[in-house]
MARDOMI-122893 format. One line per 10 residues: their letters; for each residue x, y, z of N, C-alpha, C. Coordinates in steps of 0.1 Angstrom, whole numbers. Example, Ala and Ser with C-alpha at 12.3 -4.5 7.8 and 13.67 -1.06 7.14 Angstrom:
REM MARDOMI-122893
AS = 132/-57/78/123/-45/78/132/-33/78 | 128/-22/71/137/-11/71/129/0/79
REM end
This chain:
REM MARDOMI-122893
XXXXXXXXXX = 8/-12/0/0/0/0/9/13/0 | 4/21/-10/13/32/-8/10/46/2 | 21/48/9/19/60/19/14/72/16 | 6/78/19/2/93/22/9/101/15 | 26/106/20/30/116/9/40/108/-5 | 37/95/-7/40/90/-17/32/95/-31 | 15/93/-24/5/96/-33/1/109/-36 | 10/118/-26/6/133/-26/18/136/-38 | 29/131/-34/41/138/-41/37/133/-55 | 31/118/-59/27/118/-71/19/123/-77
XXXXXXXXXX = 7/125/-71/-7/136/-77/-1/148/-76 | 11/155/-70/14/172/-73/23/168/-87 | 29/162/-91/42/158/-101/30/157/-113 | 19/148/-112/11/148/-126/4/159/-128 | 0/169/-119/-5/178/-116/0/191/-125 | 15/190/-116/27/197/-125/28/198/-140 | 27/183/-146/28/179/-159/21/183/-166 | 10/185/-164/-3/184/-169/-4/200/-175 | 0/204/-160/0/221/-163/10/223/-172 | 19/214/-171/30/226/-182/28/216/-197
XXXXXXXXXX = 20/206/-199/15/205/-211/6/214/-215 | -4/218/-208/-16/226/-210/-10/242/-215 | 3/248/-207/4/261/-208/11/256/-222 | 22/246/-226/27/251/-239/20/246/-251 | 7/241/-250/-2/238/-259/-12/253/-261 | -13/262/-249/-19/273/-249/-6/284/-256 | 4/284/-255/12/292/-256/15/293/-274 | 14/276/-275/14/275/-290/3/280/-299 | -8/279/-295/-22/286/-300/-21/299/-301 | -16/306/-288/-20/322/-289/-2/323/-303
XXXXXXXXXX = 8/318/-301/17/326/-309/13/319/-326 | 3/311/-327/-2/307/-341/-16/321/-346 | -24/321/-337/-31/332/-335/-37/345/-333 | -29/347/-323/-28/357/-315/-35/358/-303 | -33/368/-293/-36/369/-275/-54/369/-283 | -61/379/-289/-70/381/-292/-81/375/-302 | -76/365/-307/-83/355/-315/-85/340/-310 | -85/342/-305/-85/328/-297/-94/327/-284 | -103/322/-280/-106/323/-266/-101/311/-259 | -112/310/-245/-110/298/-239/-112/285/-242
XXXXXXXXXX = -127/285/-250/-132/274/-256/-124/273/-271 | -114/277/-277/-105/274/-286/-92/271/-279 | -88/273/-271/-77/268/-259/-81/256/-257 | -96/252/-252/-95/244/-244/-99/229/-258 | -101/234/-268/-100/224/-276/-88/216/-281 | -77/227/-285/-67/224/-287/-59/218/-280 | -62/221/-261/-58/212/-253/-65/195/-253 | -76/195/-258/-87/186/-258/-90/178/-243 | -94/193/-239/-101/193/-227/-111/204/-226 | -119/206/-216/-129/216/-214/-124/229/-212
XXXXXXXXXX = -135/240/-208/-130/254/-203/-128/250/-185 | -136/239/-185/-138/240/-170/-122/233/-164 | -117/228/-173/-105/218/-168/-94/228/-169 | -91/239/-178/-81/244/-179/-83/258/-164 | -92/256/-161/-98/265/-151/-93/259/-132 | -93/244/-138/-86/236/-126/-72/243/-127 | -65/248/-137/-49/253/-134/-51/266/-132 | -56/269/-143/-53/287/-138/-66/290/-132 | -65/304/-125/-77/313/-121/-85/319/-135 | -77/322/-143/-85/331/-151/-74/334/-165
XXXXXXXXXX = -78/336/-174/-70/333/-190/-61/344/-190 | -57/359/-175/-44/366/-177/-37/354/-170 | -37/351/-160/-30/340/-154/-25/330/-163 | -34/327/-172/-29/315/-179/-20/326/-187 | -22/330/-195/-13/337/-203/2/342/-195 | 4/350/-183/14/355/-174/19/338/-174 | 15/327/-171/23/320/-164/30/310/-181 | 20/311/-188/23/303/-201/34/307/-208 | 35/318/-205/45/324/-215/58/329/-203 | 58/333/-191/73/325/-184/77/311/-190
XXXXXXXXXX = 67/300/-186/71/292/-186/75/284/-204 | 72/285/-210/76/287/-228/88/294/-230 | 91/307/-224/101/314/-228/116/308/-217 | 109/301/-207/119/295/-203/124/283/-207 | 116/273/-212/124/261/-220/128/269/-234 | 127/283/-239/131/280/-249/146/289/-251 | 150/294/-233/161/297/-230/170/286/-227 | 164/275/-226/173/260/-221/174/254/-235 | 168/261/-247/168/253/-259/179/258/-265 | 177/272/-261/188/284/-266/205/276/-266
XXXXXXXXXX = 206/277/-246/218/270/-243/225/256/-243 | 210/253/-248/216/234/-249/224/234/-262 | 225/247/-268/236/245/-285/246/255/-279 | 250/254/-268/260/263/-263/272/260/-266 | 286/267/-271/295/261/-274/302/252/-262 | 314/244/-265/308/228/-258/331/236/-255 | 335/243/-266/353/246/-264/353/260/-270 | 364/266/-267/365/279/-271/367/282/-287 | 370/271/-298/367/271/-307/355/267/-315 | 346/263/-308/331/259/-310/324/272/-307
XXXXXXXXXX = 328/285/-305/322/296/-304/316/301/-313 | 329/302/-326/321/308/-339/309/301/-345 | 307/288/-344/297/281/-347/286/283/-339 | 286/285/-326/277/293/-319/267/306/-320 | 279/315/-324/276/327/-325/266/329/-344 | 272/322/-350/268/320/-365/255/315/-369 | 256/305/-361/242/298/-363/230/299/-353 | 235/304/-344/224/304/-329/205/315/-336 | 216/327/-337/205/341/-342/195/330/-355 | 195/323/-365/193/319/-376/179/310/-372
XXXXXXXXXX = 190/299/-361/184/288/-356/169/292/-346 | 174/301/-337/161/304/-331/151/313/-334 | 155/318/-348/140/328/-354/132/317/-360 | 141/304/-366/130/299/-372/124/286/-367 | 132/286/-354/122/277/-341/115/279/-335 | 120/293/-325/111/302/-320/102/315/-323 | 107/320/-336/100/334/-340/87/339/-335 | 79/327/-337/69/330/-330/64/335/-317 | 73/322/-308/72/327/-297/78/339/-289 | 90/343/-300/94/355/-287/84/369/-295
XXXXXXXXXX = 76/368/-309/72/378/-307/57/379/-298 | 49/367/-294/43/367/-286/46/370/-278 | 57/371/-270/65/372/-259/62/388/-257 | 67/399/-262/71/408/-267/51/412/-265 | 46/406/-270/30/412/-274/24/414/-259 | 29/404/-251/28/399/-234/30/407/-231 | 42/404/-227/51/418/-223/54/432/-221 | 49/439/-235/45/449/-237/33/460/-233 | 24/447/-231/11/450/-229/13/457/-214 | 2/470/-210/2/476/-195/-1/464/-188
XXXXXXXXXX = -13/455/-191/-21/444/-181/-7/439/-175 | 3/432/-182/15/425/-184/28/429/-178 | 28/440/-182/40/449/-176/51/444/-167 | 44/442/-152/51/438/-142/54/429/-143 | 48/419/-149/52/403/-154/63/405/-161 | 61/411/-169/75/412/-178/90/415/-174 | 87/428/-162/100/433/-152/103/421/-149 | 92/411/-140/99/402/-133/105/392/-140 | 99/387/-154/108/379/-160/119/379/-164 | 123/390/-167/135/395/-175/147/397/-162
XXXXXXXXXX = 139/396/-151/150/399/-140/157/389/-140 | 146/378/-142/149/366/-144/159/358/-151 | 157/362/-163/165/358/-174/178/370/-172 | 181/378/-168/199/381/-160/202/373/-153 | 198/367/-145/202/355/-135/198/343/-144 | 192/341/-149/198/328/-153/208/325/-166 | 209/339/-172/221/341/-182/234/338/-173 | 230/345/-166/246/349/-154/249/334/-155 | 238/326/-147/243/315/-140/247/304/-152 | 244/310/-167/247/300/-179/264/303/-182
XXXXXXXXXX = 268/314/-178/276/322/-187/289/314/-172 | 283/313/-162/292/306/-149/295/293/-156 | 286/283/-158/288/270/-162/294/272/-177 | 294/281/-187/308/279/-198/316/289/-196 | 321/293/-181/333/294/-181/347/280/-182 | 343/274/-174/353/266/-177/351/254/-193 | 344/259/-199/345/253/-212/355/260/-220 | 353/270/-224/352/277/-230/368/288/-225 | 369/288/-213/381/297/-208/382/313/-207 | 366/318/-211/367/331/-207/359/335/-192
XXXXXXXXXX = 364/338/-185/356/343/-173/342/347/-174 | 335/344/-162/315/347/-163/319/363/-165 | 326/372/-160/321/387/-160/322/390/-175 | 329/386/-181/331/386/-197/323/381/-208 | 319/368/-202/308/361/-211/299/369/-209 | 290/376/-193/276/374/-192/273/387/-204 | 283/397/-207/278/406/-213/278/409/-226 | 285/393/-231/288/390/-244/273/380/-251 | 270/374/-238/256/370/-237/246/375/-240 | 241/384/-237/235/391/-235/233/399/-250
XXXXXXXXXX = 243/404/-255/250/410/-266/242/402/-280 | 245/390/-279/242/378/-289/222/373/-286 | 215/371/-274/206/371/-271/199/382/-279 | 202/397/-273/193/409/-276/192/410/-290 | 206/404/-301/209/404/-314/196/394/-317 | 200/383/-313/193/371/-318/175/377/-316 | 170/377/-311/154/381/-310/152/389/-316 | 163/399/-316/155/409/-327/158/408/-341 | 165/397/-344/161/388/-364/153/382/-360 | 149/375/-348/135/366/-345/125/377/-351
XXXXXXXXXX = 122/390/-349/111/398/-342/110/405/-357 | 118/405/-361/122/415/-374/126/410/-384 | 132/404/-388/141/395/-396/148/406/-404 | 158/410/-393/167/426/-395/178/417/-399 | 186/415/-412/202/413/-411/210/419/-408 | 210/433/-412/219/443/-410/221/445/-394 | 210/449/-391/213/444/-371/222/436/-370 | 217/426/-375/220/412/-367/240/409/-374 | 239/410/-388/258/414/-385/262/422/-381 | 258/431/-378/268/448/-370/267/443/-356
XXXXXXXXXX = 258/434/-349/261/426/-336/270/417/-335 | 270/409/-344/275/396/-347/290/401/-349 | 291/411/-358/304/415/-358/309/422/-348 | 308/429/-338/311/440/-332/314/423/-317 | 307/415/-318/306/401/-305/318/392/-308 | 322/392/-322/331/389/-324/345/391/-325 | 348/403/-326/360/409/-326/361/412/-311 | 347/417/-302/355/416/-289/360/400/-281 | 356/389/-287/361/378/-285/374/374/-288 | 374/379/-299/391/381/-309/399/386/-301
XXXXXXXXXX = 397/399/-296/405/404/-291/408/400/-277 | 396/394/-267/402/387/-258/405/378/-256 | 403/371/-264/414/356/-268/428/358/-273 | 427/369/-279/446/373/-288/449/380/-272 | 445/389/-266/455/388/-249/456/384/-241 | 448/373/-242/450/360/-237/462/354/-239 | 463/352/-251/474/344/-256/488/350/-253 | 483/365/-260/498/370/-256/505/369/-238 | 494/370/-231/495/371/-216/506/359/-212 | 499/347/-217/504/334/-215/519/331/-223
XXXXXX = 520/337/-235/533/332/-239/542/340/-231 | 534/354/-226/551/363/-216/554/355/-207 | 539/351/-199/545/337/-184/549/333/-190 | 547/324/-201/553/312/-206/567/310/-217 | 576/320/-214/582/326/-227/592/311/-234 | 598/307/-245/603/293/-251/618/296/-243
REM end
């Protein structure tokens, strides 16, 4: 027979699941249709469930929307960094192909994102997410420091750099932006890798 918080910890975990199938099945509707074409009873089809069941997660369709789109825009920050360069010469491949890769995976979603976010109803949701996503760049830019060999205080702002580039050819499908970033993220990379080196051959002189 199973115990008490065995059955609890399992019914919150499907519970869990359930919600975060429901929010990126709703997340996917509004960025195919928009916040305003869509209601509940077209949500709740696409989920192929009722209005009343999607009502068991959220309070009410801002809620669903505020929490659908954190939680979307955050696997699609883990989707971002799971093609993170892996060695310090795996960068250029990073930097080249990342902006390309995620307009035409995500385009959609970050300009939903952006439509959220923007909005007054939204606003503060938006502050808080974004506070969000500094800390968890920070803490990405911590874990490829030692890949990669350039220190977090250097990555996070190089991050950041490539990110803001990358969404806005998602948002726009701007090139010109997007190499005058790409180039300007580059050469400061160049350059801290060439004093790098030089640093090391004066310790290191033959």
């Amino acid at each position: 027979m199973e115990r008490g918080d065995d059955v609890r910890v399992r019914n919150e975990e499907e519970f869990r699941r359930k919600k975060n199938e429901l929010m990126e099945k709703c997340y996917e509707c509004y960025a195919e249709y928009g916040l305003g074409d869509i209601g509940i009873k077209g949500l709740a089809e696409a989920c192929g469930c009722t209005s009343a069941n999607l009502y068991t997660y959220f309070t009410d369709l801002d809620d669903l929307i505020v929490q659908s789109t954190a939680y979307c825009m955050s696997k699609v920050e883990d989707d971002f960094m799971a093609r993170a360069p892996t060695n310090v010469e795996d960068i250029w491949r990073f930097i080249d192909e990342i902006p390309y890769w995620t307009a035409k995976t995500h385009g959609k979603k970050y300009r939903l994102m952006y439509q959220v976010y923007t909005h007054p109803k939204y606003f503060s949701h938006g502050k808080d997410f974004f506070e969000g996503v500094n800390r968890r760049y920070s803490e990405y830019a911590a874990e490829l420091e030692s890949k990669i060999g350039i220190p977090k205080d250097i990555i996070t702002p190089l991050i950041f750099i490539l990110i803001r580039a990358s969404v806005h050819y998602a948002l726009f499908e701007d090139d010109f932006y997007l190499q005058a970033q790409l180039s300007v993220l580059k050469k400061g990379i160049a350059l801290y890798l060439s004093q790098k080196d030089r640093l090391l051959k004066e310790e290191n002189p033959l």
